[in-house]
N, C-alpha and C positions, 0 to 999 in steps of 0.2 A: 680311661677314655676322656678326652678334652670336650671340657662344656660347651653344648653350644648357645649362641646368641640368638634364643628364641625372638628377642625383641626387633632386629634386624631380618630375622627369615621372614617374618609377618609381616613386613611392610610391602606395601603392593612397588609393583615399579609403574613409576608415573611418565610415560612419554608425552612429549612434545606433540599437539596436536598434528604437525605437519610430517611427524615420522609415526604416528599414532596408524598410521591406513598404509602400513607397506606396497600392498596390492594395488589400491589407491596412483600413489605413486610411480609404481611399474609402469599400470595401464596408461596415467599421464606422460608417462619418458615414452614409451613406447608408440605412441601417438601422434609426437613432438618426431620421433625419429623416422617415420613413415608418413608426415608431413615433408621431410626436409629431402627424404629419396625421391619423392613423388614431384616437387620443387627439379630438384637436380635432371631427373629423367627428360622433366616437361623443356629446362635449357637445351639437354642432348638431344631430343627430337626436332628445335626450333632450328639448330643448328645444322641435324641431316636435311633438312628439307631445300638448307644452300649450296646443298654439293660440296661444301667443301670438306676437307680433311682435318677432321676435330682432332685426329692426335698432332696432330704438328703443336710448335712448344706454345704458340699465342690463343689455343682452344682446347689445348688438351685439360684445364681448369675451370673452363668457363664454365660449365653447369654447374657446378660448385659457388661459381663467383655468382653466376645470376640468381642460385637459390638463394644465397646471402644475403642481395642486395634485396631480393622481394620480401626477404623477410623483414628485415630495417623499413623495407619502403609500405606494408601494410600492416607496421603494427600496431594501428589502431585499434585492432579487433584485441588485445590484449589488457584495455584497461576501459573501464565504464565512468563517465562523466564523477562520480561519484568517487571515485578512486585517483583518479588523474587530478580532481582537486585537495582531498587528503582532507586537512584540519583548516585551509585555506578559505572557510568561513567567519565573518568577521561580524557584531554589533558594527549597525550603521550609526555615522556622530554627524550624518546631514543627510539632506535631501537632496540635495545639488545632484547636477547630470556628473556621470564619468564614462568616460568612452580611452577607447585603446586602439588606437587607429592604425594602419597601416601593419598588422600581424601576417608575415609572410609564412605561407602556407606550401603545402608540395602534395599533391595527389595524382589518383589513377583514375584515367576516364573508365569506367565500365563497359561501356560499349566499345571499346579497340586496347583496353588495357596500355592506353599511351599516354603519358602524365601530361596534366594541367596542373598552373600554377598562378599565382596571384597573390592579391593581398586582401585582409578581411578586416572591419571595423565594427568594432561589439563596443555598444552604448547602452543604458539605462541609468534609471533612478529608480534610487533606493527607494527599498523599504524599510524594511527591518534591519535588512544582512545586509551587507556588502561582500563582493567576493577580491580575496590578494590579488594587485596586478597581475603578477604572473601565473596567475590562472587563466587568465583568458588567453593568454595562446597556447595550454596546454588543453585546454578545451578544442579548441581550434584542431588543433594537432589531431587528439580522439578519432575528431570525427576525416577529417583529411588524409589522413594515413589509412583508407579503404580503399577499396573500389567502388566509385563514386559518382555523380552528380555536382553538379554545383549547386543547383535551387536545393538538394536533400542537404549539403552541407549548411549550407545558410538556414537553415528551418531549423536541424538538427541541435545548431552551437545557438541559436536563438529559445528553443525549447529548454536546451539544459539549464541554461542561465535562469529561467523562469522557474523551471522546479529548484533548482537549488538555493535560490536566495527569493524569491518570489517578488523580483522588482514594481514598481509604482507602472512602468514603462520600459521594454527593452524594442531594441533593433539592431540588427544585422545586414552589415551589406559586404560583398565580395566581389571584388574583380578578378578576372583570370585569362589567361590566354593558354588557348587548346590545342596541344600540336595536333588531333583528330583534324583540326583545322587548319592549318598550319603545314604538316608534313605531306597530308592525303586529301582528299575530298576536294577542295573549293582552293584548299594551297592559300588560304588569307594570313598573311605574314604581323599585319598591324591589325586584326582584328582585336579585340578586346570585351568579354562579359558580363555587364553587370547583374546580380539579385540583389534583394534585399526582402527583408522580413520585417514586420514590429507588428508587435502585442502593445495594447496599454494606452496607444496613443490619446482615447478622448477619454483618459483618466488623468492628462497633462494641464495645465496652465498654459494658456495663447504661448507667454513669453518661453514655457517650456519643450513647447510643442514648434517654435521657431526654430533653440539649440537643435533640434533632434534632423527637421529639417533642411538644416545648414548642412550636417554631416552627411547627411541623403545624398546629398548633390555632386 
């Protein structure tokens, strides 16, 4: 009878935390795939309701294509401020203001699910931390990639910023133009929305609190 390798039988087998919950797993794919039929259904409904003939060759896809694009277009909900910055926390080497102007943005109004879009300006002074440029328009992004608000967007990417680095002074300001306005309602073609948000202001220096104000405007 051939020896066996007690020392190899006794070793436990160590899985990968992420293949560790098979079950897990399933429930998640399975969830992810009854997300994407429920997407697909909701284009093929939007589509009976124009009378037209969805099999012909230019819609017999589309509920497919619109699930796809909704998914790209609200993937915010898949990463949490904390995630979407990663290691992209940094020791501050000044106090000096830094702002990141003009971060072009792409959202879904909530109330007609019809995208607005614009550009957002995220300023503060440090503290401690500083966060990598390119973080702040992946912040941005976070919270823009929902179904959304604009004043929630501007509070939201002005909050993160504050818990994640805990600046001297932050502020957020966003412009956007809303097809809700634009397409339907009022039909204003050159309209344009300003918010803005800031923490920290009368913890600034006159001359600090003029930089911050410049950008306001």
């Amino acid at each position: 009878m051939p020896k066996t390798n007690k020392t190899l039988r006794s070793q436990p087998i160590n899985l990968q935390p992420e293949a560790a919950d098979l079950g897990a797993v399933s429930r998640a794919t399975a969830r992810a795939v009854l997300k994407q039929q429920s997407a697909v259904e909701a284009g093929r409904r939007i589509l009976d309701l124009t009378g037209e003939n969805t099999e012909r060759d230019g819609l017999r896809d589309t509920p497919q294509r619109f699930a796809k694009a909704y998914q790209a277009l609200l993937d915010g909900y898949n990463l949490t401020p904390e995630e979407a910055v990663g290691k992209g926390v940094f020791p501050s080497e000044g106090q000096g203001l830094v702002a990141v102007e003009d971060v072009e943005f792409y959202s879904m109004c909530e109330h007609h699910l019809l995208p607005f879009w614009g550009k957002a300006t995220v300023a503060y002074f440090p503290g401690e931390k500083i966060l990598g440029l390119s973080k702040i328009p992946r912040l941005v992004d976070v919270f823009a990639r929902r179904v959304q608000v604009q004043e929630r967007i501007t509070q939201q990417v002005l909050d993160a910023v504050q818990t994640l680095i805990a600046p001297r002074a932050v502020m957020v300001k966003v412009q956007a133009q809303h097809l809700c306005m634009m397409m339907r309602g009022v039909e204003k073609q050159q309209s344009q929305t300003t918010t803005q948000s800031i923490y920290g202001f009368e913890n600034l220096q006159d001359y600090e609190k003029q930089q911050l104000l410049r950008l306001m405007k």
